[in-house]
C-alpha positions as CSV (number, residue, x, y, z in Angstrom):
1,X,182.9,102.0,59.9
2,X,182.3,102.2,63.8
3,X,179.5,105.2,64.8
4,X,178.8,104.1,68.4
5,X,181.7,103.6,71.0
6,X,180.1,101.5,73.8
7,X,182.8,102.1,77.3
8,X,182.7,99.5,80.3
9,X,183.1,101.9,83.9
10,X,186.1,100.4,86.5
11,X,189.4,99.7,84.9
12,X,188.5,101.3,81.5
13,X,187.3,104.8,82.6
14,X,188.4,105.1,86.0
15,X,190.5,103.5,88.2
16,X,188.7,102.3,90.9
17,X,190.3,99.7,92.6
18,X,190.7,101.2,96.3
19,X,187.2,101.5,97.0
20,X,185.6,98.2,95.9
21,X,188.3,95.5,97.1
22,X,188.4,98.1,100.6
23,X,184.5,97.5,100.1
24,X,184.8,93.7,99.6
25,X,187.2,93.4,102.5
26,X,184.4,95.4,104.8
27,X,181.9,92.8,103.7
28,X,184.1,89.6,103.8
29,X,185.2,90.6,107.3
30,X,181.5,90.7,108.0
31,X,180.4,87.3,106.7
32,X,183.5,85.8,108.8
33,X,185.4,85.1,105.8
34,X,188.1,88.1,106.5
35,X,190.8,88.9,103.6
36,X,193.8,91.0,104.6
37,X,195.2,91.1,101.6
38,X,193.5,93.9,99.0
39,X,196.0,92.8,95.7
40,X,193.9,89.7,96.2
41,X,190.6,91.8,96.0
42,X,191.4,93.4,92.3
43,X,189.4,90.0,90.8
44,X,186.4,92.1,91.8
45,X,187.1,94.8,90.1
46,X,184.6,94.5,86.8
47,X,182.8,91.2,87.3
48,X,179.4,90.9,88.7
49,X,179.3,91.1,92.4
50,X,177.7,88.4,93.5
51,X,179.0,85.9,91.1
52,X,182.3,86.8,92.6
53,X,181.7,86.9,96.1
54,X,180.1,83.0,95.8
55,X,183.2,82.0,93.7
56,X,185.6,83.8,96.2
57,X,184.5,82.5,99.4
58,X,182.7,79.8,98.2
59,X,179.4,80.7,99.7
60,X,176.3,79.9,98.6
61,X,173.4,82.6,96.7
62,X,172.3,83.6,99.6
63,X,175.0,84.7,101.5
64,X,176.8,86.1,98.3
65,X,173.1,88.6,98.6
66,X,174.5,89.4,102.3
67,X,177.6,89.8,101.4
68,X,176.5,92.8,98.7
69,X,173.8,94.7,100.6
70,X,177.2,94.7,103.3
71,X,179.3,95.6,100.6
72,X,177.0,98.8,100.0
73,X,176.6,100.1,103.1
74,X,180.5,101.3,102.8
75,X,180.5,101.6,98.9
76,X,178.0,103.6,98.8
77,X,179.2,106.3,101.3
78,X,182.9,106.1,100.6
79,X,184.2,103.7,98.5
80,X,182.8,104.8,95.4
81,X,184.8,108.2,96.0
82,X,187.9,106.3,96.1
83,X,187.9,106.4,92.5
84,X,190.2,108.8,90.0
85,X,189.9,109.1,86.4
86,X,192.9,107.5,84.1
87,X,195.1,110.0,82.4
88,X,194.2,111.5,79.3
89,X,190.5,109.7,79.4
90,X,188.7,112.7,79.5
91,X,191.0,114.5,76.5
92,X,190.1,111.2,74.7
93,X,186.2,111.5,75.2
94,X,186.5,115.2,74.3
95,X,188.5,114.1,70.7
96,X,186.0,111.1,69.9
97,X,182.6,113.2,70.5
98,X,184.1,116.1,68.3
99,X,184.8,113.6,65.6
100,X,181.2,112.7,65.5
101,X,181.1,109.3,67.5
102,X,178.3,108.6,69.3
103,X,179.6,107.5,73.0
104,X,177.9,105.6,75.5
105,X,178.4,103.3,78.8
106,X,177.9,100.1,79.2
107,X,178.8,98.8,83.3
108,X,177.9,95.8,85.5
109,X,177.9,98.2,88.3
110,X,174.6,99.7,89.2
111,X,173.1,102.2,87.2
112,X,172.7,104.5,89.9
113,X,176.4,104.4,90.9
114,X,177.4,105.2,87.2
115,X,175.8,107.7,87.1
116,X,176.8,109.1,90.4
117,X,180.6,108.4,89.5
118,X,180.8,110.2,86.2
119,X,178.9,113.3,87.3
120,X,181.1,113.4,90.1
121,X,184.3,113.6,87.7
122,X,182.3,115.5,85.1
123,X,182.0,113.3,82.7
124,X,178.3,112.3,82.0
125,X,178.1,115.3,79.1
126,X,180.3,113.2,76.7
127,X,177.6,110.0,76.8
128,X,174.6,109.5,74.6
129,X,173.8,106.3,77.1
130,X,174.6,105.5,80.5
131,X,173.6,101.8,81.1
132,X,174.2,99.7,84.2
133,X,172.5,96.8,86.4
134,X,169.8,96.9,88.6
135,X,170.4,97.3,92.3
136,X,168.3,94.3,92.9
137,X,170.7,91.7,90.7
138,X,169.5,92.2,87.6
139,X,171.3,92.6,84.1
140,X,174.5,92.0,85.9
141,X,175.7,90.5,82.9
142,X,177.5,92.2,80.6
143,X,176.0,90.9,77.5
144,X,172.4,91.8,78.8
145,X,173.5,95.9,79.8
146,X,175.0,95.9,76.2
147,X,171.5,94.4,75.0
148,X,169.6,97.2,77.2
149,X,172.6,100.2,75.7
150,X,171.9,99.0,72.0
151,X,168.4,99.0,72.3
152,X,168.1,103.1,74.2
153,X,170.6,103.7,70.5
154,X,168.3,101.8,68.7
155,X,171.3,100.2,67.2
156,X,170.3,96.5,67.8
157,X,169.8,96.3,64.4
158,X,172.8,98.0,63.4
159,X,175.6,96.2,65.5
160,X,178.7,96.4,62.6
161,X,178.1,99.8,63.6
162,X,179.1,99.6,67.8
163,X,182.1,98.7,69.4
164,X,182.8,98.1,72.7
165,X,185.9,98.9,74.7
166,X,186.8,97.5,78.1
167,X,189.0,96.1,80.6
168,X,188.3,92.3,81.9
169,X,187.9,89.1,79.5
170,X,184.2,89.7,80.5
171,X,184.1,92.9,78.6
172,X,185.1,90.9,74.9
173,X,183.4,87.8,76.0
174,X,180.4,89.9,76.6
175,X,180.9,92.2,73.6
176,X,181.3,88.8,71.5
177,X,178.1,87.2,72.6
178,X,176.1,90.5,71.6
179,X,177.9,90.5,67.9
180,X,180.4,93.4,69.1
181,X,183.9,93.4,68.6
182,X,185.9,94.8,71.5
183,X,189.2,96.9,72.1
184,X,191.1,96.1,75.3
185,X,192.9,98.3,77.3
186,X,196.0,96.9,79.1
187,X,195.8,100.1,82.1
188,X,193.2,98.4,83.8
189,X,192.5,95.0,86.0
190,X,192.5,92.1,83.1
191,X,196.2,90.8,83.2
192,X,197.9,90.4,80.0
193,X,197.1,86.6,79.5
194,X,193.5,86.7,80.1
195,X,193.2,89.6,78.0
196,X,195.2,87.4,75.4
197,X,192.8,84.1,75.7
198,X,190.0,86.7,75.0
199,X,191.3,87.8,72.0
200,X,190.1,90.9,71.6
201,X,190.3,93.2,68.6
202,X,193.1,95.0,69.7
203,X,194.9,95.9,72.9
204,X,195.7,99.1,73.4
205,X,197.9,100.7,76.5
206,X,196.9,104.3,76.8
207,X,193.8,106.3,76.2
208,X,195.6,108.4,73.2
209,X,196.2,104.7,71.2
210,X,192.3,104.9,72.2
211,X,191.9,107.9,70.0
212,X,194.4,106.8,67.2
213,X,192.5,103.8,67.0
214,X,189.5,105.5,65.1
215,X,191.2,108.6,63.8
C-alpha cells in the first residue's frame, strides 16, 4: 500500500535533545530570560523555533528572531554535534530501502542542518529527499516541508501512497493536514498523552516494530 516513507529528524531519527535545549538555554540567558533547568527545554525539541521561543518566554516576533540567530551562533558550532543516532535506526533504514521503499526526510529544522546531521552519522545514502525549512523562517511548518517533500517525489498526487513517521503531535497533526497518515514513535520527545490526543496510526516503541510495521 505505502511506497514512500516520509521521516521527521530530532526525536525520530536521532536523539538530539542535549544540543538544542543547551542551545535554547545559551539564547534565553541572552535575551535575560535565563532557564536553568534543561528537562524544561525538551518542548523545543521538534516544533518550530520561533513559535516556541515566543510561547516560552512570552516575547514578542521580534525578539523570538533574536532569540534564534542567538540560538545559532552555538548550534551551529556545537550543539548540532550533540546529537546520536537511536538504536537500531540505521539497521531499520538499511531493511526498508532493500525492500523497495522509497525513504525521505521531512524536518522543521533547517535544511542545511539536516543535511549536515545525517552526513555526519552517515546516513544521507538511504534518502530519496531531504526537506527542511529555510534559514530565514520559512516552511517552518510541518505541513508546508511535507508539501515541498511530496512535490521533489512528485507524489502530491499520489498521497495514499506516503506515510509519515515522527515524534511530536506536530508530526500527525502535520501529516493529517497534508492527507498523510502518520506512525508515532514513543522513543522520542512527544509524551505518551499528547501522542494519544493525536491519534496517530499507530505507536510504535522501537525502530524494529518500525520495520515490522511494513514487512
Amino acid at each position: 500500500m505505502y511506497k514512500v516513507i516520509l521521516f521527521d529528524l530530532d526525536g525520530t531519527l536521532t536523539e538530539s535533545g542535549e544540543g538544542i535545549t543547551k542551545s535554547v538555554q545559551y539564547a534565553l540567558e541572552r535575551i535575560g530570560k535565563p532557564e536553568q533547568d534543561l528537562e524544561k527545554l525538551k518542548v523545543f525539541v521538534g516544533p518550530p523555533l520561533m513559535e516556541m521561543f515566543m510561547k516560552y518566554a512570552q516575547i514578542d516576533e521580534e525578539t523570538a528572531k533574536q532569540a534564534v540567530e542567538i540560538y545559532r551562533e552555538r548550534y551551529s558550532v556545537t550543539g548540532i554535534f550533540e546529537n546520536a543516532v537511536y538504536p537500531g535506526i540505521e539497521d531499520m533504514l538499511a531493511q526498508l530501502k532493500k525492500k523497495g521503499y522509497i525513504l525521505a526526510v521531512a524536518s522543521s529544522k533547517p535544511e542545511v542542518y539536516v543535511r549536515q546531521i545525517l552526513d555526519h552519522f552517515g546516513l544521507t545514502q538511504y534518502f530519496t529527499e531531504i526537506g527542511g525549512s529555510e534559514m530565514d523562517g520559512r516552511k517552518t511548518n510541518k505541513t508546508e516541508v511535507i508539501e515541498d517533500v511530496l512535490q521533489r517525489l512528485h507524489m502530491e498526487n499520489h498521497r495514499n501512497q506516503v506515510i509519515m513517521v515522527g515524534d511530536k503531535e506536530h508530526d500527525v497533526y502535520g501529516a493529517r493536514k497534508a492527507g498523510l497518515e502518520c506512525i508515532a514513535v514513543s522513543f522520542g520527545y512527544g509524551t505518551e498523552e499528547e501522542l494519544k490526543q493525536a491519534e496517530p496510526l499507530k505507536i510504535v516503541d522501537s525502530a524494529e516494530e518500525i520495520v515490522n510495521f511494513f514487512a
